[in-house]
PDB file of N, CA, C, O and CB in Angstrom:
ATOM      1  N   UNK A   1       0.861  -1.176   0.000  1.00  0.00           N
ATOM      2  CA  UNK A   1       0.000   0.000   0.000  1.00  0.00           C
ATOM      3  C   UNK A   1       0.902   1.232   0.000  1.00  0.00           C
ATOM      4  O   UNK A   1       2.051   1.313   0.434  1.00  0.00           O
ATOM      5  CB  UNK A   1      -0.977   0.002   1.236  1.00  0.00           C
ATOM      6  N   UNK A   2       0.176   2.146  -0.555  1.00  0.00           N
ATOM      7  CA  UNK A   2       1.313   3.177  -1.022  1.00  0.00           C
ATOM      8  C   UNK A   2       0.975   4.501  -0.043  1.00  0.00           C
ATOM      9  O   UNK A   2      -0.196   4.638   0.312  1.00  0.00           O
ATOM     10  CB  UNK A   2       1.195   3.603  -2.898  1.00  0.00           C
ATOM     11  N   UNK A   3       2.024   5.518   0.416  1.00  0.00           N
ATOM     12  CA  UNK A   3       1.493   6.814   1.139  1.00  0.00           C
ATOM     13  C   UNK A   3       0.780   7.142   0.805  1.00  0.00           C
ATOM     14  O   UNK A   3       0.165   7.570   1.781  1.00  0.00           O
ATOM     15  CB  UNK A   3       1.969   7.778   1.294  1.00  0.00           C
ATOM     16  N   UNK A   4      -0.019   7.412  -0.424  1.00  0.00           N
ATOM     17  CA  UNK A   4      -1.010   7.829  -1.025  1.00  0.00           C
ATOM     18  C   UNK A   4      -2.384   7.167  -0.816  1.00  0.00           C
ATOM     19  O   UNK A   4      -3.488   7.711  -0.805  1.00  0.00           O
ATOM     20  CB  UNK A   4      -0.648   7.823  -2.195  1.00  0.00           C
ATOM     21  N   UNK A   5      -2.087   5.956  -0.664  1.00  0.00           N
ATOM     22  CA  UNK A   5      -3.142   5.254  -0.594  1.00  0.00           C
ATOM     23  C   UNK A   5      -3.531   5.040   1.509  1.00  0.00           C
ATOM     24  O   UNK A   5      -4.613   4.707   1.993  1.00  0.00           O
ATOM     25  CB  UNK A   5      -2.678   3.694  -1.664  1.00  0.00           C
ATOM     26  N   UNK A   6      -2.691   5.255   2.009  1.00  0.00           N
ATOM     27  CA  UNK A   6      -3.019   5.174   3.178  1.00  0.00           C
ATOM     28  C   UNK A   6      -3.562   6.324   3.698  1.00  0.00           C
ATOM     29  O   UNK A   6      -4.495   6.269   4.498  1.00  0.00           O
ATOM     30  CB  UNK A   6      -2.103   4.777   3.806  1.00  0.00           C
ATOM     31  N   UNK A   7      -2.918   7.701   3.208  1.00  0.00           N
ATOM     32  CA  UNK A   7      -3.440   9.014   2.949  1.00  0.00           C
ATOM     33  C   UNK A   7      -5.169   8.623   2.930  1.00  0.00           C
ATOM     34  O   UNK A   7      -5.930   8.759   3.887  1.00  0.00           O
ATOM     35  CB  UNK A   7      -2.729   9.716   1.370  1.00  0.00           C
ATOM     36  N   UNK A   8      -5.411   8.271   1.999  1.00  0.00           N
ATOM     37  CA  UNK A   8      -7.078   8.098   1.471  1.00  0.00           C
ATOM     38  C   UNK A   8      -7.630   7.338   2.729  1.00  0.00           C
ATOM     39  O   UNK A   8      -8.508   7.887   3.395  1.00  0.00           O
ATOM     40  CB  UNK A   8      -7.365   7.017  -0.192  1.00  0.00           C
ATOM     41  N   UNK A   9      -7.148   6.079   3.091  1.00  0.00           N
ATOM     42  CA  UNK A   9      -7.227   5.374   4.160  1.00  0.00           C
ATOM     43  C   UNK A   9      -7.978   5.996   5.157  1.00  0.00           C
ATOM     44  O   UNK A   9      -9.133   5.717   5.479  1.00  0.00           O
ATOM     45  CB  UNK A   9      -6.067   5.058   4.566  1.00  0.00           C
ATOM     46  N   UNK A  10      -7.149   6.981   5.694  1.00  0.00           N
ATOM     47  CA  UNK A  10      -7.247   8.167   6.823  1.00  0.00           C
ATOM     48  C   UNK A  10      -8.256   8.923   6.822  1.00  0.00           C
ATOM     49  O   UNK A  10      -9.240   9.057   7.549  1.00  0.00           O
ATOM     50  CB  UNK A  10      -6.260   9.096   6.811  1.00  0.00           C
ATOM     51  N   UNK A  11      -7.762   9.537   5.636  1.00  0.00           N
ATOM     52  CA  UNK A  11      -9.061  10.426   5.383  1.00  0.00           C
ATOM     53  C   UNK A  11     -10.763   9.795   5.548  1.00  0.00           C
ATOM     54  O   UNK A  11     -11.790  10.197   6.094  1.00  0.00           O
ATOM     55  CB  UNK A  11      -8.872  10.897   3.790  1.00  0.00           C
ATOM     56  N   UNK A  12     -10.382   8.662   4.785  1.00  0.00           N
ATOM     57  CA  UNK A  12     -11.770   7.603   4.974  1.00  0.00           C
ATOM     58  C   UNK A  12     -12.599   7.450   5.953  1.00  0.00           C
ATOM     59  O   UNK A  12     -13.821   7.296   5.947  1.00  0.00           O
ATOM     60  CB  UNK A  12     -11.521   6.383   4.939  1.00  0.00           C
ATOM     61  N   UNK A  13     -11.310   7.539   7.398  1.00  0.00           N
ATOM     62  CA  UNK A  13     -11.678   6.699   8.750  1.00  0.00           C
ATOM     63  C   UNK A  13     -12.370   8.065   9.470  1.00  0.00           C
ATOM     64  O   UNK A  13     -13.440   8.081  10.079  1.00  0.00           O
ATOM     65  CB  UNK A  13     -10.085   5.874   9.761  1.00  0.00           C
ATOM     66  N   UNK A  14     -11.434   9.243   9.223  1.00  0.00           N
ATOM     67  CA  UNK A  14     -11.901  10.487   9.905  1.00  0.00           C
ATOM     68  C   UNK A  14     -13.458  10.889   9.216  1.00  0.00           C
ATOM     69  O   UNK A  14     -14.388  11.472   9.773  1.00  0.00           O
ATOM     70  CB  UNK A  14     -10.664  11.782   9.647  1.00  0.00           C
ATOM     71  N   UNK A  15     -13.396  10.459   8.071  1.00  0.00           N
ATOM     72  CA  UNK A  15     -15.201  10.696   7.298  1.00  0.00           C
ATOM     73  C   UNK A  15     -15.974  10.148   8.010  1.00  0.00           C
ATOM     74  O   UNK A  15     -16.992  10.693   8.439  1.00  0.00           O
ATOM     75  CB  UNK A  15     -15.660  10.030   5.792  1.00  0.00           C
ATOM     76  N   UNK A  16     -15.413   8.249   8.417  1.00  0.00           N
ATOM     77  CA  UNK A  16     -16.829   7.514   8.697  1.00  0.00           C
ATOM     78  C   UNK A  16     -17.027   7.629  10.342  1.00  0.00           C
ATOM     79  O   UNK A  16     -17.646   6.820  11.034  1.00  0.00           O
ATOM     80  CB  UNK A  16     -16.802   5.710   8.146  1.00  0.00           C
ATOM     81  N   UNK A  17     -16.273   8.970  10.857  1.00  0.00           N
ATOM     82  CA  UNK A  17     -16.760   9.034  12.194  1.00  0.00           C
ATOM     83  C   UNK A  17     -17.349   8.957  12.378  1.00  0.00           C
ATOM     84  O   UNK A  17     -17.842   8.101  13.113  1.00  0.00           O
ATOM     85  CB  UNK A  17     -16.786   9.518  12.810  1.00  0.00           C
ATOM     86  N   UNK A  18     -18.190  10.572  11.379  1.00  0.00           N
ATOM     87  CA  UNK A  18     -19.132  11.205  11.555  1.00  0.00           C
ATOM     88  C   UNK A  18     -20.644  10.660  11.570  1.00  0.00           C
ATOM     89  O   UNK A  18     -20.580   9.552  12.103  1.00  0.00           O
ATOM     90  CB  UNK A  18     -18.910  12.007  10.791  1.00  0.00           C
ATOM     91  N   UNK A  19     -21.660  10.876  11.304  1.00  0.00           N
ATOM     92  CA  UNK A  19     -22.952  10.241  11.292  1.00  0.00           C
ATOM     93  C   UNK A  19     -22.859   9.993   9.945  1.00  0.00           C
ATOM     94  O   UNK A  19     -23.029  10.913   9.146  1.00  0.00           O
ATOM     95  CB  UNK A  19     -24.233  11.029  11.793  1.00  0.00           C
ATOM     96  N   UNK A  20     -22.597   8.805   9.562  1.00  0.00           N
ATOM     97  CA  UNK A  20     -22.572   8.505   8.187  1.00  0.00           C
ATOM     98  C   UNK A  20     -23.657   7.166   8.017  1.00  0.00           C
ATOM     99  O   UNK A  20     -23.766   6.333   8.917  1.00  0.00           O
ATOM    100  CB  UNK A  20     -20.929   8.188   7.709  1.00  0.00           C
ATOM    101  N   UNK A  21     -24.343   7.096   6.887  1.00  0.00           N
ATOM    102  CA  UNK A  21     -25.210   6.084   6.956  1.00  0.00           C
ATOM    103  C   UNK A  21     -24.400   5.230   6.530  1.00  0.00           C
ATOM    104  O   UNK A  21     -23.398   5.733   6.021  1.00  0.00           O
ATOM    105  CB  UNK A  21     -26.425   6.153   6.317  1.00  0.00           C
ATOM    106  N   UNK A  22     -24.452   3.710   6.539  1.00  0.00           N
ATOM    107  CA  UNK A  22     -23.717   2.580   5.994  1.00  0.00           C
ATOM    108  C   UNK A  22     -24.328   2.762   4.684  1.00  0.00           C
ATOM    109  O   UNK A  22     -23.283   2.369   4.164  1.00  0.00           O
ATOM    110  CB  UNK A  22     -23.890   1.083   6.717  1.00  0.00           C
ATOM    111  N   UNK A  23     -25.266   3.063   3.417  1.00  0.00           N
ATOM    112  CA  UNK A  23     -24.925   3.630   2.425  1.00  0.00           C
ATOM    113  C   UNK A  23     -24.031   4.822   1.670  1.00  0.00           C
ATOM    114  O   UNK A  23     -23.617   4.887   0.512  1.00  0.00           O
ATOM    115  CB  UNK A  23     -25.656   3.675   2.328  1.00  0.00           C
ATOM    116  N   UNK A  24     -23.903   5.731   2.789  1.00  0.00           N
ATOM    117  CA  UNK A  24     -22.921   7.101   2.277  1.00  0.00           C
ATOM    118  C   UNK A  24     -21.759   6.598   2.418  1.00  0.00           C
ATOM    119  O   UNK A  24     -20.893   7.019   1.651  1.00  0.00           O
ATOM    120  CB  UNK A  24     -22.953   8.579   3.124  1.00  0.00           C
ATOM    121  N   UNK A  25     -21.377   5.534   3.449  1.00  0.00           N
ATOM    122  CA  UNK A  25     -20.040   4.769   4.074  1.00  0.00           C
ATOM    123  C   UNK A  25     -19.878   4.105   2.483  1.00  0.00           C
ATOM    124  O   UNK A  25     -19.401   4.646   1.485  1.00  0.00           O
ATOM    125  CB  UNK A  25     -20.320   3.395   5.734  1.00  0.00           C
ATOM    126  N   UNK A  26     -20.285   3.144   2.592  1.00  0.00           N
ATOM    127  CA  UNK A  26     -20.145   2.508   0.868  1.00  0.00           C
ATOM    128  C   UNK A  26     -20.090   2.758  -0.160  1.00  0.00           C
ATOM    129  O   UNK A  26     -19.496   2.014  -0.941  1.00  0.00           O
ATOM    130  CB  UNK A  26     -20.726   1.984   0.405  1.00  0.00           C
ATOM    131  N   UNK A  27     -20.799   4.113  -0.638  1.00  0.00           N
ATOM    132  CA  UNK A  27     -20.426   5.340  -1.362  1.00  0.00           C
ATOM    133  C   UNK A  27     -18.984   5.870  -1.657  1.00  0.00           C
ATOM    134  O   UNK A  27     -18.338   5.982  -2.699  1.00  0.00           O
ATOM    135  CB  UNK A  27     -21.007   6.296  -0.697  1.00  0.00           C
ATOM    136  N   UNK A  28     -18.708   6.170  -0.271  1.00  0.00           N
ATOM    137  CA  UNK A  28     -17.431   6.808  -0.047  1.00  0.00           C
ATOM    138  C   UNK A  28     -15.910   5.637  -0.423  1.00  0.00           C
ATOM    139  O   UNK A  28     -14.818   5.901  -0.928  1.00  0.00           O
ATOM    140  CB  UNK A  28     -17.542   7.325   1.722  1.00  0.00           C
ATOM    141  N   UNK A  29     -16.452   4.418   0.059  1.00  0.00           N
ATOM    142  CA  UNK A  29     -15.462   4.180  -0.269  1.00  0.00           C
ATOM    143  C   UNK A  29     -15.277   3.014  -1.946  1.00  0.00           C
ATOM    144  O   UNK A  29     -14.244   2.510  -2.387  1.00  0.00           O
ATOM    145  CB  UNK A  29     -15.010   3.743   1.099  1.00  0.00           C
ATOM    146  N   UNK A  30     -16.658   2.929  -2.486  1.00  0.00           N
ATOM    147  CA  UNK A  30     -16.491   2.665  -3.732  1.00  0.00           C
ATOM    148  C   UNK A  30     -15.871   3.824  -4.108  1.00  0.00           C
ATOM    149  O   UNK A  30     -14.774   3.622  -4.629  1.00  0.00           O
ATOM    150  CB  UNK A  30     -17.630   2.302  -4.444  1.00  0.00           C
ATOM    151  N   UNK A  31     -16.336   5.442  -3.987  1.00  0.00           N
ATOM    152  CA  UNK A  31     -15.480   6.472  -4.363  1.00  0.00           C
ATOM    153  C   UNK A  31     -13.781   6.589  -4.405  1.00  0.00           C
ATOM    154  O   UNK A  31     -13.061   7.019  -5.305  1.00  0.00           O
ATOM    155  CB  UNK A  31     -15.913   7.344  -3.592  1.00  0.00           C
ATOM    156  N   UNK A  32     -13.556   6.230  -3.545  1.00  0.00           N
ATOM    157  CA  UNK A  32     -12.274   6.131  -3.416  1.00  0.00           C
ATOM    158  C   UNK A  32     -11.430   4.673  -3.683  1.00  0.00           C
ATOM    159  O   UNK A  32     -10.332   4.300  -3.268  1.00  0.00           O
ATOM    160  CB  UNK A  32     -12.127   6.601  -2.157  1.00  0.00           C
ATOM    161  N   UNK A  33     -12.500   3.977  -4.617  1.00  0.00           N
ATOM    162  CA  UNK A  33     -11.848   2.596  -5.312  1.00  0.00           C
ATOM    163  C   UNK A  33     -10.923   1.411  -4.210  1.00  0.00           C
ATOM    164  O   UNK A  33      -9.982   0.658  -4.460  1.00  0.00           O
ATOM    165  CB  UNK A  33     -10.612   3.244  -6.597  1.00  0.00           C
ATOM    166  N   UNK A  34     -11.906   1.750  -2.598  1.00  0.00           N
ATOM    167  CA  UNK A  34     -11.259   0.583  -1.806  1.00  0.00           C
ATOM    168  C   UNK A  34     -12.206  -0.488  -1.719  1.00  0.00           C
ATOM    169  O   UNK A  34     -11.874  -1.582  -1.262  1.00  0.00           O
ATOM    170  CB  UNK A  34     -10.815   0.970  -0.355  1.00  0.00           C
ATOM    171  N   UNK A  35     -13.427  -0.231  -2.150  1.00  0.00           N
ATOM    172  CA  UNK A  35     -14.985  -1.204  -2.757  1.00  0.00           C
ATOM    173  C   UNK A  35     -14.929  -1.169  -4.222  1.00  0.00           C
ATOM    174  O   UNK A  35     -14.505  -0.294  -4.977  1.00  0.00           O
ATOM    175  CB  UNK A  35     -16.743  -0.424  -2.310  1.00  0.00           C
ATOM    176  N   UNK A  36     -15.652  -2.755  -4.544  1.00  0.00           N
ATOM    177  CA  UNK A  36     -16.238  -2.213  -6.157  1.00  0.00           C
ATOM    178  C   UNK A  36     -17.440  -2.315  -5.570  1.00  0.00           C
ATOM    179  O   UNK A  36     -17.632  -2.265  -4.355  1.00  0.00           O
ATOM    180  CB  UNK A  36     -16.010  -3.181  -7.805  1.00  0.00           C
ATOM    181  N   UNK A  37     -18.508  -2.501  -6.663  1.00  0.00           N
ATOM    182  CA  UNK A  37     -19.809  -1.944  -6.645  1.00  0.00           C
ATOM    183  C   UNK A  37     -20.731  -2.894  -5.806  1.00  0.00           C
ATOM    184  O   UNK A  37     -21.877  -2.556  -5.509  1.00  0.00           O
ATOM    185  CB  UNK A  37     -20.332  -1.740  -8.107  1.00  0.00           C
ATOM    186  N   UNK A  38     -19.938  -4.642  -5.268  1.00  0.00           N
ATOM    187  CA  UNK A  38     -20.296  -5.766  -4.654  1.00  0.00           C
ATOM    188  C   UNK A  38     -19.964  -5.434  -3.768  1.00  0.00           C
ATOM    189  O   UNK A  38     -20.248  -6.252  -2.893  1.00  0.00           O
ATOM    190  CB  UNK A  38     -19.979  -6.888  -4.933  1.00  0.00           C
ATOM    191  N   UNK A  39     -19.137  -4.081  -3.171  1.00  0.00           N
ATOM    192  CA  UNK A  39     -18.864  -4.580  -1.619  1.00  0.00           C
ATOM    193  C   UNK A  39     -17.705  -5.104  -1.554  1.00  0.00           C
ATOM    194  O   UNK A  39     -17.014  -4.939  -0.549  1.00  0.00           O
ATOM    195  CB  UNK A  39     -19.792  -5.617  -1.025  1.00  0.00           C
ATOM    196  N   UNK A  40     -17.316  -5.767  -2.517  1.00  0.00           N
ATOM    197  CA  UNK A  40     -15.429  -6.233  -2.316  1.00  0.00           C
ATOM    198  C   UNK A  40     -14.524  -5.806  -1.825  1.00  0.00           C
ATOM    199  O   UNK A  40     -15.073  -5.060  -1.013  1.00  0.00           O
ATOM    200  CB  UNK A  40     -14.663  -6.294  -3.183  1.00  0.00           C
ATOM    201  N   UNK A  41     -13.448  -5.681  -1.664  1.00  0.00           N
ATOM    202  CA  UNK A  41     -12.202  -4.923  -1.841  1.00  0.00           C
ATOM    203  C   UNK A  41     -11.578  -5.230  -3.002  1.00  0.00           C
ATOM    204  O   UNK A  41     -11.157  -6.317  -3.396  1.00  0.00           O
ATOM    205  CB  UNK A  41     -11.286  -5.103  -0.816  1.00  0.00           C
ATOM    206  N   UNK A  42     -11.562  -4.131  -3.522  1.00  0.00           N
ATOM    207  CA  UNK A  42     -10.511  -3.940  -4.921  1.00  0.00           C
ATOM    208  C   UNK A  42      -8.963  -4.950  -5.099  1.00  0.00           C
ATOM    209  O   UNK A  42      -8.420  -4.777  -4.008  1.00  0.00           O
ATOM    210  CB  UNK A  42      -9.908  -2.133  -4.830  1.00  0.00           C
ATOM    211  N   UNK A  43      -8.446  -5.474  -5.568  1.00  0.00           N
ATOM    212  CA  UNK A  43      -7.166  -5.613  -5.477  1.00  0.00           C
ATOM    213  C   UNK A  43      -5.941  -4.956  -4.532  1.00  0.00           C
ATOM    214  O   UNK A  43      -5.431  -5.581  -3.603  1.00  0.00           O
ATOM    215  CB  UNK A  43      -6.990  -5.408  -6.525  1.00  0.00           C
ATOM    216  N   UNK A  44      -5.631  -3.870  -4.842  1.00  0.00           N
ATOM    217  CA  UNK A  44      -4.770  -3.419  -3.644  1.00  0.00           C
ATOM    218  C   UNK A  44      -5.583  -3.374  -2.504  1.00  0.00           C
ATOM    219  O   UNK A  44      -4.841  -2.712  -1.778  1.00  0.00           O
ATOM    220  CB  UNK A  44      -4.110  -2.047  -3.816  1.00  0.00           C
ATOM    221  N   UNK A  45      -6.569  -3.601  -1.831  1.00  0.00           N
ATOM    222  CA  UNK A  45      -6.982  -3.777  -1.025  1.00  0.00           C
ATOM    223  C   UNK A  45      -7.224  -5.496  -0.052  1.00  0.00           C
ATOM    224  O   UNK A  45      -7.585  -5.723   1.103  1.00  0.00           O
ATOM    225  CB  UNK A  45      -7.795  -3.068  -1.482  1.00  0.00           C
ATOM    226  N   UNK A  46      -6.929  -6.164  -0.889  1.00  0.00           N
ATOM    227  CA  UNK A  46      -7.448  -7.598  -1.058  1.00  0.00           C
ATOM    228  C   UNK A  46      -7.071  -8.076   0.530  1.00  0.00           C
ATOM    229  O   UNK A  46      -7.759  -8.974   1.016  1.00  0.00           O
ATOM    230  CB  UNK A  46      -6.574  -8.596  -2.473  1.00  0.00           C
ATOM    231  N   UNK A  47      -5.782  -7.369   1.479  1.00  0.00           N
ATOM    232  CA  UNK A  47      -5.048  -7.806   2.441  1.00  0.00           C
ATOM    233  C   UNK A  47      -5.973  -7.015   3.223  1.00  0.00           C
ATOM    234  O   UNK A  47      -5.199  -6.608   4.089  1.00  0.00           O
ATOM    235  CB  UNK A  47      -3.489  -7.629   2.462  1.00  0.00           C
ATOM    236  N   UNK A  48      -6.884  -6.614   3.456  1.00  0.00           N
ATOM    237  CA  UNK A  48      -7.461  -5.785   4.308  1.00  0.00           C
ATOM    238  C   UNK A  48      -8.809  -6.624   4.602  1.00  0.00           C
ATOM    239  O   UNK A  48      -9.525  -6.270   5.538  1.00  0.00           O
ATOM    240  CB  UNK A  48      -7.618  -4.291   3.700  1.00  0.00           C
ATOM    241  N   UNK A  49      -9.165  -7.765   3.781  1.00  0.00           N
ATOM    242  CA  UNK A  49     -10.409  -9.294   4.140  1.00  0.00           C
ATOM    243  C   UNK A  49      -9.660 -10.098   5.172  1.00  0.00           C
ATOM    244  O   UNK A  49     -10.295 -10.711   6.030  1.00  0.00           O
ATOM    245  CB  UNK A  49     -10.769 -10.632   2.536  1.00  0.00           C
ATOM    246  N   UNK A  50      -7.899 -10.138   5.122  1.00  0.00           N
ATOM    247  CA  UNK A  50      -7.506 -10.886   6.273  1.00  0.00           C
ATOM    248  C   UNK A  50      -7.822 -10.454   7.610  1.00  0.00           C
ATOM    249  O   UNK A  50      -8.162 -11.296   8.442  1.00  0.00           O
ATOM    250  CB  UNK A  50      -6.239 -11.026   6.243  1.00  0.00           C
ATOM    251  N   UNK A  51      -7.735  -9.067   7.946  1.00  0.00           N
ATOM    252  CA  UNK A  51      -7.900  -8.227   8.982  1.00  0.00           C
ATOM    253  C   UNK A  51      -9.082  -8.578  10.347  1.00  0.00           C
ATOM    254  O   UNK A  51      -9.203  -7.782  11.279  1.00  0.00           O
ATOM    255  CB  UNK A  51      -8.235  -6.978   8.221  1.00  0.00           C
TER     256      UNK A  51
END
């Protein structure tokens, strides 16, 4: 995972503090290509299902 991508990471976690619905949550992060449109994790993400 790259600074950039952990960057987004962050940013992600500080978003889904807030009152976020688990649709805007899923939104956000298909937006930011760490979901595809199933709910997955993308490839560079794939180590983050071990977790």
């Amino acid at each position: 995972m790259s600074e950039k991508d952990l960057k987004i990471l962050i940013a992600l976690a500080k978003e889904l503090e807030k009152d976020l619905t688990k649709e805007e949550a899923l939104k956000s992060l298909i937006a930011a290509g760490i979901l595809d449109e199933g709910g997955n994790y993308t490839s560079p993400y794939k180590e983050l299902e071990k977790a």
